[in-house]
gemmi code that builds the backbone of each chain (N, CA, C; Angstrom):
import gemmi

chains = {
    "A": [
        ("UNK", (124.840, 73.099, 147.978), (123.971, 72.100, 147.348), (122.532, 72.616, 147.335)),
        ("UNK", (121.938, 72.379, 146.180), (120.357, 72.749, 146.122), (119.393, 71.218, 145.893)),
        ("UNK", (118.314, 71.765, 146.458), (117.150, 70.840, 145.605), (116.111, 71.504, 144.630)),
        ("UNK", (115.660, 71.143, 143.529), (115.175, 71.390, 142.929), (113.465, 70.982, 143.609)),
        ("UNK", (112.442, 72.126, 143.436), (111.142, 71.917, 143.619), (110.194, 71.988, 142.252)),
        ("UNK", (109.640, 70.715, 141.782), (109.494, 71.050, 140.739), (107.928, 71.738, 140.886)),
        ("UNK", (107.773, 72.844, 141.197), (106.615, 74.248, 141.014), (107.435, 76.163, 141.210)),
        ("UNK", (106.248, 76.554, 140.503), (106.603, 77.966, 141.188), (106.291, 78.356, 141.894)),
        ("UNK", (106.928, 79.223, 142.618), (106.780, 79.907, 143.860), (105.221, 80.446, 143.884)),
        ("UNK", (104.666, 80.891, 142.612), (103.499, 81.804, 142.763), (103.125, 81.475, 141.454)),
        ("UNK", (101.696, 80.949, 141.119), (101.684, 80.494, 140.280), (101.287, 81.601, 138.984)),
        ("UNK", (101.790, 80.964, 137.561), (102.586, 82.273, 136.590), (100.766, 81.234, 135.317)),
        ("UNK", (99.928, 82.159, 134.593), (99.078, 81.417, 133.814), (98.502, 82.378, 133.050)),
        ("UNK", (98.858, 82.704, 131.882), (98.405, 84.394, 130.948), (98.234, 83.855, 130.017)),
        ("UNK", (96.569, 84.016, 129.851), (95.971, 84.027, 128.994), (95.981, 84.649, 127.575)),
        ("UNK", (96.797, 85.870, 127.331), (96.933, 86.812, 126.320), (98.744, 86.608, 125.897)),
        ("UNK", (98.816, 86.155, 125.020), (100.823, 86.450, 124.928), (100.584, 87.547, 124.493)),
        ("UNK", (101.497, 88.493, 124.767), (102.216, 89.671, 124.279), (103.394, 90.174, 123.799)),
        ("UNK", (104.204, 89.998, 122.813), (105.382, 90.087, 122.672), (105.738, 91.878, 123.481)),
        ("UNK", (104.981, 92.254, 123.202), (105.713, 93.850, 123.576), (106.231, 93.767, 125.290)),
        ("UNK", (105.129, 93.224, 125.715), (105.429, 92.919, 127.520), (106.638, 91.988, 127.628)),
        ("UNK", (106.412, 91.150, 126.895), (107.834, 90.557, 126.730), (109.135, 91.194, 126.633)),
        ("UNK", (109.236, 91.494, 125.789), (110.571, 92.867, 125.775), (110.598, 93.867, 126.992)),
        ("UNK", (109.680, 94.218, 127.849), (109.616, 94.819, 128.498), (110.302, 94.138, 129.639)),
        ("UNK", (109.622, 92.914, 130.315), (109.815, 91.994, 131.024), (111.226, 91.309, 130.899)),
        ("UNK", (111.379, 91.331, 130.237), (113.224, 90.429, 130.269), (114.056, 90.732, 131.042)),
        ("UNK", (113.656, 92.102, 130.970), (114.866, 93.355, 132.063), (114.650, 92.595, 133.794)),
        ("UNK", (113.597, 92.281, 134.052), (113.642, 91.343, 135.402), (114.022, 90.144, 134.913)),
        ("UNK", (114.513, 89.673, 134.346), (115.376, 88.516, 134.600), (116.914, 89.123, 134.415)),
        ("UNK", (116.948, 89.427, 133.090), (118.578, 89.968, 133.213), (119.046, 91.114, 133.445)),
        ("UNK", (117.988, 92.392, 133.239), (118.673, 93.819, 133.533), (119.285, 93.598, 134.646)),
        ("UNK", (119.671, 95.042, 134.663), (120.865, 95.377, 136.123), (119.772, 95.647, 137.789)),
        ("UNK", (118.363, 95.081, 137.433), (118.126, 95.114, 138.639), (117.158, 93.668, 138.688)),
        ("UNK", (117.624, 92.910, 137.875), (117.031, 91.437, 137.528), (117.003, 90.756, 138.355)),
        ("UNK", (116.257, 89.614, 138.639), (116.518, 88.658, 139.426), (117.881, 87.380, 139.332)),
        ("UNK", (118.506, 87.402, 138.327), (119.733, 86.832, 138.392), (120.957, 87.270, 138.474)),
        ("UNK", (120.619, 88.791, 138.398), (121.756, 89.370, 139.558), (121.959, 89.500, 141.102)),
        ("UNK", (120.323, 89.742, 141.395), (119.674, 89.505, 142.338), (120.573, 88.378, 143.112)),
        ("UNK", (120.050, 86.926, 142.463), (120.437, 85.776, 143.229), (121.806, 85.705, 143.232)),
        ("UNK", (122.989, 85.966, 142.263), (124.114, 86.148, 142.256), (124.918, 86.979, 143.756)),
        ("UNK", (123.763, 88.083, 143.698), (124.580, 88.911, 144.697), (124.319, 88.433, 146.360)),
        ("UNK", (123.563, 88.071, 146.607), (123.168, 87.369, 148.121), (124.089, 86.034, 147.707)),
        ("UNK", (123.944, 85.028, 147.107), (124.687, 83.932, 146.972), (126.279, 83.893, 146.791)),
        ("UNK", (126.619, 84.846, 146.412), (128.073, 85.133, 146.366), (128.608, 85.912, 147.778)),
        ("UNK", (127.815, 87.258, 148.376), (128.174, 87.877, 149.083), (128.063, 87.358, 151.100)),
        ("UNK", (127.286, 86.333, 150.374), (126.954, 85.521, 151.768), (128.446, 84.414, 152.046)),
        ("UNK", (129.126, 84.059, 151.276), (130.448, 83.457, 151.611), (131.174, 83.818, 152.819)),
        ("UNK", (131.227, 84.958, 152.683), (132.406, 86.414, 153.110), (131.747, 86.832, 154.251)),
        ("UNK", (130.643, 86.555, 154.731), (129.693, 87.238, 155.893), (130.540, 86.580, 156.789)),
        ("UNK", (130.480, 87.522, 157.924), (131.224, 87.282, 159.174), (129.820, 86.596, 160.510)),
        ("UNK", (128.575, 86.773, 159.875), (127.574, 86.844, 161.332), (126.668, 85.860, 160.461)),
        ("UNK", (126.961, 84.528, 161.158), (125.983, 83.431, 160.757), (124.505, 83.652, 160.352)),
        ("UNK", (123.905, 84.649, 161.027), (122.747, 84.813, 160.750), (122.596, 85.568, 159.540)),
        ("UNK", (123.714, 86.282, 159.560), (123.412, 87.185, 158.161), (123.536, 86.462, 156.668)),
        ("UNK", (124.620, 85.373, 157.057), (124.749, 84.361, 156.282), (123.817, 83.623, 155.901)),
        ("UNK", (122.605, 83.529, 156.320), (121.684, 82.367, 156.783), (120.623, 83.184, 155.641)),
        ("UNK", (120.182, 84.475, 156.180), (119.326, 85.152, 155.469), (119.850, 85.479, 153.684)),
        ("UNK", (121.315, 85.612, 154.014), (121.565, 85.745, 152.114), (121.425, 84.290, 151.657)),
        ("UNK", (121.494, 83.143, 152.172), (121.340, 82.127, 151.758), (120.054, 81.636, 150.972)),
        ("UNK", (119.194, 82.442, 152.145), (117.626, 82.046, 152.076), (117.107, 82.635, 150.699)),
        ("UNK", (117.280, 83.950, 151.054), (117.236, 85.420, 149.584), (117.336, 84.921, 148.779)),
        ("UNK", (119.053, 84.560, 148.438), (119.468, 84.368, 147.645), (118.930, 83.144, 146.830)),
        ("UNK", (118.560, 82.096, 147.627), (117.614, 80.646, 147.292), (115.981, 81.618, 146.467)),
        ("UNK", (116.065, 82.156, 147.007), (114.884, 82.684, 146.440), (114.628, 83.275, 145.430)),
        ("UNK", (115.523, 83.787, 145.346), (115.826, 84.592, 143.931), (115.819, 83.655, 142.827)),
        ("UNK", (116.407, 82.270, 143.110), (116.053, 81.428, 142.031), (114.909, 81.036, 141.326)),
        ("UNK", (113.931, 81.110, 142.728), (112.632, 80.942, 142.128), (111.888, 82.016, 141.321)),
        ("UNK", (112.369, 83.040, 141.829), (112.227, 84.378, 141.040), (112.317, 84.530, 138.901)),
        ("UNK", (113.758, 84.109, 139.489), (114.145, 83.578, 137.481), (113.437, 82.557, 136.813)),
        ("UNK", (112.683, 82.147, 137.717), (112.225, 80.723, 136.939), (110.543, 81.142, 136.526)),
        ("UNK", (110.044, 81.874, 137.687), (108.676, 82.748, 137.942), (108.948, 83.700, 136.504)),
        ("UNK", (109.953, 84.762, 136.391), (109.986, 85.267, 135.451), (110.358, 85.132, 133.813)),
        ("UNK", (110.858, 83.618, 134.103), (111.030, 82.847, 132.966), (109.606, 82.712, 132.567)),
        ("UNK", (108.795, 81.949, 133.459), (107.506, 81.508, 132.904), (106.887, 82.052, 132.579)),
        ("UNK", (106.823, 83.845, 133.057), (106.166, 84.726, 132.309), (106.399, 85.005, 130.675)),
        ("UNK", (108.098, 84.881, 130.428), (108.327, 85.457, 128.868), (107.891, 83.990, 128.268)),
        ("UNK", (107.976, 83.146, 129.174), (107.775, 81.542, 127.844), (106.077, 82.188, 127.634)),
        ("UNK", (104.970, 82.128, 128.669), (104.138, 82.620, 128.179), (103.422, 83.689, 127.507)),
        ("UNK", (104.134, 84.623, 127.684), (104.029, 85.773, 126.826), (104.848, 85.596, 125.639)),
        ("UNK", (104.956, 84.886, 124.671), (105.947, 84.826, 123.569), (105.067, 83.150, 122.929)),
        ("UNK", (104.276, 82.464, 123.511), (103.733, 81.717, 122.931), (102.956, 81.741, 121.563)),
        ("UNK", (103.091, 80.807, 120.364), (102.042, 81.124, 119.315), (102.140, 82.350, 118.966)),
        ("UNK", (103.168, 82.594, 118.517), (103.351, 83.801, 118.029), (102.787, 84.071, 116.821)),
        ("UNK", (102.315, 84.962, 116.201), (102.164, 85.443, 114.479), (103.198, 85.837, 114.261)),
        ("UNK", (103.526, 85.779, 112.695), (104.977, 86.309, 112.358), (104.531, 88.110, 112.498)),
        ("UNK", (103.081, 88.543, 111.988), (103.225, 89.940, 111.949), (102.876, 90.445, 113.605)),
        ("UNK", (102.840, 89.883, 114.790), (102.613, 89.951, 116.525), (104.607, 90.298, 116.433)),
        ("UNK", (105.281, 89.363, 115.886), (107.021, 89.824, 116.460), (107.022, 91.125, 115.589)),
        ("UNK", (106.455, 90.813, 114.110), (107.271, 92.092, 113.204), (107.135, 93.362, 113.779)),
        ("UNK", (105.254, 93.589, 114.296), (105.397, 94.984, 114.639), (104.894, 95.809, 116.692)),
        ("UNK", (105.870, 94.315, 117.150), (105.873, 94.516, 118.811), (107.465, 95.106, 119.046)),
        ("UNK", (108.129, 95.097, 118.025), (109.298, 95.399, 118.469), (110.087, 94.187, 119.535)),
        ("UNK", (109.512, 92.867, 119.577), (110.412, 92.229, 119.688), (111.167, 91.181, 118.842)),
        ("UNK", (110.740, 91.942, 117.851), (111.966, 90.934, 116.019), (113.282, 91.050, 116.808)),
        ("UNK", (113.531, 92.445, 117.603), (115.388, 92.614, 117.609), (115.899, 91.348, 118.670)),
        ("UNK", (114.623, 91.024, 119.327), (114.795, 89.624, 120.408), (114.803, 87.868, 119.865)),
        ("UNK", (113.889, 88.455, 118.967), (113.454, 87.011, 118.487), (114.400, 86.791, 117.089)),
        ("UNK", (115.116, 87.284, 116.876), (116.295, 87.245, 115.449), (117.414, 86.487, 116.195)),
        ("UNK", (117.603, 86.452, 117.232), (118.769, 85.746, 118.057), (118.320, 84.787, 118.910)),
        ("UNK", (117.216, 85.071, 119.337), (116.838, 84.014, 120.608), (115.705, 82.817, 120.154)),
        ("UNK", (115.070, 83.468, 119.244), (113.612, 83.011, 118.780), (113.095, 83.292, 120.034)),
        ("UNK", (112.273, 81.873, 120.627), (111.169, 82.469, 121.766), (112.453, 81.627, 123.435)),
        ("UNK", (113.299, 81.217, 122.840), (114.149, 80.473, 123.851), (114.543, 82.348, 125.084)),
        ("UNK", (114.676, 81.481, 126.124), (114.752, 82.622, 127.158), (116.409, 82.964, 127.943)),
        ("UNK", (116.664, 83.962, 127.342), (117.788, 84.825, 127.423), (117.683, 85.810, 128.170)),
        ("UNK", (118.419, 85.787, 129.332), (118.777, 86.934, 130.265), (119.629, 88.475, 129.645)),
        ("UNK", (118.357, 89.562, 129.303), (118.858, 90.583, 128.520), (118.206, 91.950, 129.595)),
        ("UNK", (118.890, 92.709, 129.067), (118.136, 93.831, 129.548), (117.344, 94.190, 128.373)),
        ("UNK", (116.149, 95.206, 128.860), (115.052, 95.848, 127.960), (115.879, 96.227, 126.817)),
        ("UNK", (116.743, 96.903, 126.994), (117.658, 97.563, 125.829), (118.413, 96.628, 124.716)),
        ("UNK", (118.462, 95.189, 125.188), (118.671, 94.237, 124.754), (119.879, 93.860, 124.929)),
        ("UNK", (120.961, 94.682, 125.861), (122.364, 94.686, 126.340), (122.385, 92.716, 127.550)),
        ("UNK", (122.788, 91.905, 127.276), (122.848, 90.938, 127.908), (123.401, 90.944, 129.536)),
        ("UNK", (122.473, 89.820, 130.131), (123.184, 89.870, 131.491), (124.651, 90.232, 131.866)),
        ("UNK", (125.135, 90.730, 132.264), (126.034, 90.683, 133.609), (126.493, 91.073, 134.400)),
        ("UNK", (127.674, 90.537, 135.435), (127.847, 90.208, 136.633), (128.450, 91.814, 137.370)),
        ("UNK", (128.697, 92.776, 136.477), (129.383, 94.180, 136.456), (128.227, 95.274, 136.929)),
        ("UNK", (126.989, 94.295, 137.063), (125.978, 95.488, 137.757), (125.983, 95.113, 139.215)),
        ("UNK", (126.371, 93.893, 139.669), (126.721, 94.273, 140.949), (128.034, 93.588, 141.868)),
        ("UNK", (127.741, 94.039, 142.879), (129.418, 93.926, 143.827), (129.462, 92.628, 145.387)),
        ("UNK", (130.260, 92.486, 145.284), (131.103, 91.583, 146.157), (131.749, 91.377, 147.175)),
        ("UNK", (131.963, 92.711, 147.990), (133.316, 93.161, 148.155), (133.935, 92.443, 148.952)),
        ("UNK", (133.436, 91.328, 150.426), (134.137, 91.039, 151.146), (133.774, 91.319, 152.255)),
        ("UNK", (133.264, 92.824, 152.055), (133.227, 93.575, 153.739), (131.527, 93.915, 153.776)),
        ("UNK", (131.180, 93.868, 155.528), (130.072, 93.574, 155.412), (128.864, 94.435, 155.903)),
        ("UNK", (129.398, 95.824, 156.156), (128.848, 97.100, 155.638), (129.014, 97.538, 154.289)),
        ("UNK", (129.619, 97.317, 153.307), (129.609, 97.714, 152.269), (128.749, 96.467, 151.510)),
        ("UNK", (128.589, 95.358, 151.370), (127.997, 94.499, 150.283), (126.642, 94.689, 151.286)),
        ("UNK", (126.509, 94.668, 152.546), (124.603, 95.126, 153.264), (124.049, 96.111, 152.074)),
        ("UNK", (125.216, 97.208, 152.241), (124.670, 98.811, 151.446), (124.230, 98.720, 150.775)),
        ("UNK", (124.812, 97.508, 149.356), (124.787, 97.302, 148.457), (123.709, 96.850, 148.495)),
        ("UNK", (123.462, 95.752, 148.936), (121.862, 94.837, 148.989), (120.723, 96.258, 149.130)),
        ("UNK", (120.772, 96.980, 150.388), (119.547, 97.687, 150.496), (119.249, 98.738, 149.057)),
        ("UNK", (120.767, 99.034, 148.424), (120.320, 100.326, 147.342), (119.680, 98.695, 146.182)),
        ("UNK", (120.235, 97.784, 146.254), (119.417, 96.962, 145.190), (117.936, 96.710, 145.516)),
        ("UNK", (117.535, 96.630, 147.091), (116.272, 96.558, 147.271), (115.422, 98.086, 146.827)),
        ("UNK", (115.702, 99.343, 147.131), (115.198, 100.445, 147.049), (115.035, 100.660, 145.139)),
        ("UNK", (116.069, 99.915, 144.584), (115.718, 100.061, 143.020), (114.555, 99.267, 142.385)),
        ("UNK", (114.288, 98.206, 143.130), (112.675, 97.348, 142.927), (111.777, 98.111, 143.361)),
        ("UNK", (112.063, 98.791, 144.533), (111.034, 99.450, 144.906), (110.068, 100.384, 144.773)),
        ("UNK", (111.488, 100.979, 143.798), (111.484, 102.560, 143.758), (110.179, 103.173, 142.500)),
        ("UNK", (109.555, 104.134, 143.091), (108.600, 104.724, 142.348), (108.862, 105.090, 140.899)),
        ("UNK", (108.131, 105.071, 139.890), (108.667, 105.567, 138.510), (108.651, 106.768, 138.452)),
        ("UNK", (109.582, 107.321, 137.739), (109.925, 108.934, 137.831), (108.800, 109.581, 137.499)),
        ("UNK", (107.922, 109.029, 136.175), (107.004, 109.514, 135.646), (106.281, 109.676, 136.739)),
        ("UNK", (106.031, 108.695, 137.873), (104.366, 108.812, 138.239), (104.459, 110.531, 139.136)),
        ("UNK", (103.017, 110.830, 139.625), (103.030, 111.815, 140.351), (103.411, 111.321, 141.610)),
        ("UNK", (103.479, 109.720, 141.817), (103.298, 109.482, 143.429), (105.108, 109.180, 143.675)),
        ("UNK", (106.219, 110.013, 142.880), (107.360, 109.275, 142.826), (107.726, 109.561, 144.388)),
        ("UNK", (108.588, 109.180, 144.488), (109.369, 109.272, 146.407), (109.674, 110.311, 146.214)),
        ("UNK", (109.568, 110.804, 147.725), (109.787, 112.222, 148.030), (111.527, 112.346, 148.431)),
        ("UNK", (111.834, 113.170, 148.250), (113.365, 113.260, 148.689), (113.324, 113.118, 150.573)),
        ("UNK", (114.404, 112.340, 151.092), (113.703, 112.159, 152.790), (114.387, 113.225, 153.506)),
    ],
    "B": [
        ("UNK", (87.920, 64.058, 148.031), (89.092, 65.255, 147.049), (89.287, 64.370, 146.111)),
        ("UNK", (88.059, 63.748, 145.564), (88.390, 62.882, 144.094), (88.513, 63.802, 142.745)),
        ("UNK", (87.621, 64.995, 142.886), (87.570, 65.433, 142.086), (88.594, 66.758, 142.140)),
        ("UNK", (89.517, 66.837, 142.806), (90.408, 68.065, 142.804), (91.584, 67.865, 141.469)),
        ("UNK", (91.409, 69.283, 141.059), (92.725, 68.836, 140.078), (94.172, 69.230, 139.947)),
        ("UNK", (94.984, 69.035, 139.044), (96.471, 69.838, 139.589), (96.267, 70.952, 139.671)),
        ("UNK", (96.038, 71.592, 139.232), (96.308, 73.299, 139.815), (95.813, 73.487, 140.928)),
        ("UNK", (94.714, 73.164, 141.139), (94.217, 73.861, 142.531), (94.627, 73.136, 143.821)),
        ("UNK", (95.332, 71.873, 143.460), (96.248, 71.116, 144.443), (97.442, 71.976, 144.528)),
        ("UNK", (98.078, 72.341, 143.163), (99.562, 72.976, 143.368), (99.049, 74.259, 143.594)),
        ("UNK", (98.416, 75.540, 143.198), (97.667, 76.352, 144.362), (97.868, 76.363, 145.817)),
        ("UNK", (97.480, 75.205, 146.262), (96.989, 75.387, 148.232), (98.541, 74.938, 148.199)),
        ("UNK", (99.133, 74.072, 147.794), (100.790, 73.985, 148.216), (101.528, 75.348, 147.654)),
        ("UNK", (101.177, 75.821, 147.126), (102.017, 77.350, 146.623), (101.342, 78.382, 147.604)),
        ("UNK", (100.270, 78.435, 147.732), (100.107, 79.174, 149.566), (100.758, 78.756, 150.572)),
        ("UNK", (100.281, 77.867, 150.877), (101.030, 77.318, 152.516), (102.597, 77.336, 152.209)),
        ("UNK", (103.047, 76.705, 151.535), (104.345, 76.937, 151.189), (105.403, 78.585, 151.218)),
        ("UNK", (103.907, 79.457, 149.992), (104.583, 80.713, 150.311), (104.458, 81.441, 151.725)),
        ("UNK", (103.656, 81.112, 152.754), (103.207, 81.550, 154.139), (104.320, 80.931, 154.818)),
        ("UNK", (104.580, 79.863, 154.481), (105.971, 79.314, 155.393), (107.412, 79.865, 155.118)),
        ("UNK", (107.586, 80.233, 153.877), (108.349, 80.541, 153.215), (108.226, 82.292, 153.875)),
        ("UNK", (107.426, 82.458, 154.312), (107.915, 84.289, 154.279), (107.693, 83.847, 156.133)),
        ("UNK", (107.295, 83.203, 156.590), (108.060, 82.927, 158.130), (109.015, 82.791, 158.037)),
        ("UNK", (109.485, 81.925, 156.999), (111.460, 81.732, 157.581), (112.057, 82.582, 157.359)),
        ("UNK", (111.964, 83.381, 156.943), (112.432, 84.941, 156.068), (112.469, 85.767, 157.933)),
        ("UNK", (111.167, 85.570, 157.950), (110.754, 86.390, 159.883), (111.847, 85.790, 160.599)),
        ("UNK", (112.032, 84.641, 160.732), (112.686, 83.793, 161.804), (114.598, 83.966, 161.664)),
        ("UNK", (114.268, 84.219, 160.490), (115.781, 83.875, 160.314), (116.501, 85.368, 160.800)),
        ("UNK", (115.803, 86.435, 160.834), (116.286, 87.764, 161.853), (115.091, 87.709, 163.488)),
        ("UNK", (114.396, 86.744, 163.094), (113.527, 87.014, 164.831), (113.587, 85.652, 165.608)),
        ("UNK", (114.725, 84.868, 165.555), (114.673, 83.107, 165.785), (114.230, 82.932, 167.436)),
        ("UNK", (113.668, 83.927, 167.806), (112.792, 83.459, 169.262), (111.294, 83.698, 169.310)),
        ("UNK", (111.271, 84.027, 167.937), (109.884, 84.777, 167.885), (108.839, 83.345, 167.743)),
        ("UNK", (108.175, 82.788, 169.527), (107.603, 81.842, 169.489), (106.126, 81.629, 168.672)),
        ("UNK", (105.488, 83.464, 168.355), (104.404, 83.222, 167.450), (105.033, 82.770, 165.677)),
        ("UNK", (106.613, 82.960, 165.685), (106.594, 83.342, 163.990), (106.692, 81.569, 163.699)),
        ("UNK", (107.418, 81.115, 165.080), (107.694, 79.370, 165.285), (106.279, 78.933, 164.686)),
        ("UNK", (105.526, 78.933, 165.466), (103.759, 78.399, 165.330), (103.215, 78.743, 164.059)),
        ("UNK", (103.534, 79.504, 163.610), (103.024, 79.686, 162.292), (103.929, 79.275, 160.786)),
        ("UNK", (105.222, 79.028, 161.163), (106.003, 78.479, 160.557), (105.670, 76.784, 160.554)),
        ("UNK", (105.515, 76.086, 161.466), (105.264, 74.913, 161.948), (103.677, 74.973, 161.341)),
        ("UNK", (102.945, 75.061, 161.389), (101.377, 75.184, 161.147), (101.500, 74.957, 159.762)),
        ("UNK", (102.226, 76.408, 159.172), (101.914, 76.174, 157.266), (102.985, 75.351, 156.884)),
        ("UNK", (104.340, 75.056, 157.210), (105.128, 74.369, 156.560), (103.960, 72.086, 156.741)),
        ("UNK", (103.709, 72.682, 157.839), (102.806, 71.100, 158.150), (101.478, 71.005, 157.123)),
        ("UNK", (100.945, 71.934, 156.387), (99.886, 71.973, 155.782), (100.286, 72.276, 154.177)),
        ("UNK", (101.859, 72.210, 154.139), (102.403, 72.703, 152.719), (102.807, 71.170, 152.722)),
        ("UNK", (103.149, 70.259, 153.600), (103.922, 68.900, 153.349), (102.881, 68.302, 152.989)),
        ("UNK", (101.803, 68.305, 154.008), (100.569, 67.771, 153.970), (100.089, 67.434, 152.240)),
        ("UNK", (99.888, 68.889, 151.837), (99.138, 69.138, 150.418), (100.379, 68.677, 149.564)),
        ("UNK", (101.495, 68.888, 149.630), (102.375, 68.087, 148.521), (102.466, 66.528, 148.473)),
        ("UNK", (102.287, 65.513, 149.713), (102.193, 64.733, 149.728), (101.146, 63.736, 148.948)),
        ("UNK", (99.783, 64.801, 149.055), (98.596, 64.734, 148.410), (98.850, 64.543, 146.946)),
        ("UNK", (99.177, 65.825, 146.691), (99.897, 65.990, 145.449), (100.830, 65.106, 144.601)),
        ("UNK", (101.979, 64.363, 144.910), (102.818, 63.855, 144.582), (102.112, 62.097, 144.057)),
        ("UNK", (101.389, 62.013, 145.358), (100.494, 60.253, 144.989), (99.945, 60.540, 144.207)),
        ("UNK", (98.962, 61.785, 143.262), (98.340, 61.307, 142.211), (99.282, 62.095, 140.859)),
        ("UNK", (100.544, 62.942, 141.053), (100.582, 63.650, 140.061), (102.176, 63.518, 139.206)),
        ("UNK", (102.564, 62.833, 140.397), (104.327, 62.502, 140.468), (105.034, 63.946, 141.290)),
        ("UNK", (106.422, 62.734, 141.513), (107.330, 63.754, 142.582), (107.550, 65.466, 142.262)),
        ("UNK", (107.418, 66.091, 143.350), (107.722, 67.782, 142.861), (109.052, 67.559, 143.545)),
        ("UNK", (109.756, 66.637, 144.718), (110.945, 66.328, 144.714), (111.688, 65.430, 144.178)),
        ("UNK", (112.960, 64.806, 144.169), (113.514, 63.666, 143.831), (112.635, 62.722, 145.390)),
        ("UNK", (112.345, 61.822, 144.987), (111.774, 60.674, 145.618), (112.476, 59.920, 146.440)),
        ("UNK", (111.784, 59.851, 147.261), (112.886, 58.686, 148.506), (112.874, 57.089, 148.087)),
        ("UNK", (111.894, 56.779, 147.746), (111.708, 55.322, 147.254), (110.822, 55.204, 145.743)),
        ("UNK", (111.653, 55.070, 144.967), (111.241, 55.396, 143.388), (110.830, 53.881, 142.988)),
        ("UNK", (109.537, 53.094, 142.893), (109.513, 51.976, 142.089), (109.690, 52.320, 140.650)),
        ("UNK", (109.448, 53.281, 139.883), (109.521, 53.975, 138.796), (109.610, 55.238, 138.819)),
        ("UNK", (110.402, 55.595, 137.431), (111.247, 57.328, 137.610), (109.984, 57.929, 136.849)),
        ("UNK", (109.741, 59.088, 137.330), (108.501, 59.699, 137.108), (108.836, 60.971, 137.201)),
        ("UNK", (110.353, 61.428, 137.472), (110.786, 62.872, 137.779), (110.698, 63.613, 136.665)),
        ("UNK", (111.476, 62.928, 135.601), (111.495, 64.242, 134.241), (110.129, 63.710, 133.657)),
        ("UNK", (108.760, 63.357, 133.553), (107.859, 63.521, 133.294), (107.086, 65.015, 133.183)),
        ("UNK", (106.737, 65.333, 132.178), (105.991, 66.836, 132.443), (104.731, 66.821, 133.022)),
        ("UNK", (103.799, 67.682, 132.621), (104.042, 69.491, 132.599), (105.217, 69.591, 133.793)),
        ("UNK", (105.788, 70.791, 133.014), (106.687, 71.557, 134.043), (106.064, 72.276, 134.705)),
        ("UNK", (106.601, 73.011, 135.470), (105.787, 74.210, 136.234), (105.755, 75.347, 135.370)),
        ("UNK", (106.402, 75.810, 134.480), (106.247, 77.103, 133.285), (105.219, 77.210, 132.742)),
        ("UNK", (104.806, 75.386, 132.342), (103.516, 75.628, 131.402), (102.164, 75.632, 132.109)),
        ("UNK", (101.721, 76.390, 131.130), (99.940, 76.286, 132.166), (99.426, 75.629, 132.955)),
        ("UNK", (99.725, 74.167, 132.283), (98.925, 73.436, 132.741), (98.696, 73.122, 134.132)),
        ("UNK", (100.024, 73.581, 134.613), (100.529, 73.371, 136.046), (99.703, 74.580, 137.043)),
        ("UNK", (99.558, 75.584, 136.219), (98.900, 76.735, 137.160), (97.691, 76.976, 136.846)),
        ("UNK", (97.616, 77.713, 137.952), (95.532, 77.757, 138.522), (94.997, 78.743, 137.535)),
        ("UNK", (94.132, 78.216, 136.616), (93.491, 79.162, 136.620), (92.095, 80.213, 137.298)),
        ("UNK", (92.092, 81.534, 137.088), (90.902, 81.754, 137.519), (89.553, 81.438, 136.984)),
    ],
}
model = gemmi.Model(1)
for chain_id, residues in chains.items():
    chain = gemmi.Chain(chain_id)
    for i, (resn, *xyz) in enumerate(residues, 1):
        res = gemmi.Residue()
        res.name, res.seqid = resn, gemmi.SeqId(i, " ")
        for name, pos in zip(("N", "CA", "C"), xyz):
            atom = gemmi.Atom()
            atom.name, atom.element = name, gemmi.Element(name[0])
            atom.pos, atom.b_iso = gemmi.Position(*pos), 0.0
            res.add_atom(atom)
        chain.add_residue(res)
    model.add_chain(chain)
structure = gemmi.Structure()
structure.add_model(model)
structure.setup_entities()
């Protein structure tokens, strides 16, 4: 059972819409390292936990992650506001807004739609931990481009 | 605090809230940790505090314990601006 809080976690207020950031941005809600896979995977994998506490913390996460989708919702509603027709034609997000208009759809950048096949479940509770930490290290993780990327350890 | 307005009310409850909120996160792998207690207790008491504030002039951010009138699906939502601080 949940309760609904009606605020965000951190408050979301952009002055500039951008469709291009938009397209960019979607990928945290639905890509494969999104926040509604995110919440999927602590909320599902916390069932199966054998150690109450560990249970307790995917619960929490996983609660959190909701607020996450909703935080990153509010970013594309505001970045996609008042649009010009020639702001979609030449941001490259027409291929978004031909299906969705400005309504908010869990896609990846590539425009491939959420799902549940980017992450795992398994039951056992060294293997779905593993899982959690390589999903934390992919938020984390430095961009290849930069010079400051992670060093091999 | 006549003159305070929603955002900067929902602001100080989106701090204290998020400060309590990343204690329970501490607690929930350190649950003896009597400083993470005190500081959990401190901001979650100063996040009720400011929502309470909040709620008498702006309507419920929860479902309501004693509703003389429904005021829940009333907007702004939290998505739209209006709800957040600006700088």
């Amino acid at each position: 059972m949940w309760q609904y809080e009606k605020k965000l976690q951190y408050p979301v207020n952009i002055k500039n819409p951008n469709p291009k950031y938009a397209q960019i941005i979607v990928s945290q809600l639905g890509g494969p390292d999104g926040e509604i896979g995110a919440s999927l995977r602590y909320l599902t994998q916390r069932i199966a936990m054998p150690y109450s506490q560990i249970t307790g913390i995917l619960t929490d996460i996983g609660t959190e992650e909701l607020a996450h989708v909703e935080m990153v919702s509010a970013i594309l509603y505001q970045l996609t506001k008042n649009l010009k027709v020639n702001e979609i034609e030449n941001s490259g997000f027409a291929t978004y807004f031909v299906d969705h208009t400005t309504g908010i759809y869990p896609v990846a950048a590539s425009g491939y739609p959420y799902t549940a096949a980017q992450f795992q479940s398994k039951g056992d509770i060294l293997a779905d931990l593993h899982e959690d930490l390589a999903a934390d290290a992919a938020i984390t993780q430095m961009q290849p481009l930069s010079k400051n990327r992670r060093n091999p350890l | 605090m006549m003159n305070v307005n929603r955002e900067k009310l929902m602001k100080q409850i989106q701090a204290y809230s998020f400060a309590a909120h990343d204690a329970m996160l501490y607690l929930d792998s350190h649950p003896t940790s009597k400083c993470a207690l005190d500081y959990y207790n401190k901001h979650k008491a100063l996040a009720m505090k400011a929502t309470r504030e909040y709620e008498a002039r702006f309507g419920p951010l929860t479902l309501p314990f004693d509703a003389c009138s429904w005021e829940w699906t009333k907007g702004p939502w939290p998505w739209q601006n209006e709800c957040n601080y600006k700088e």
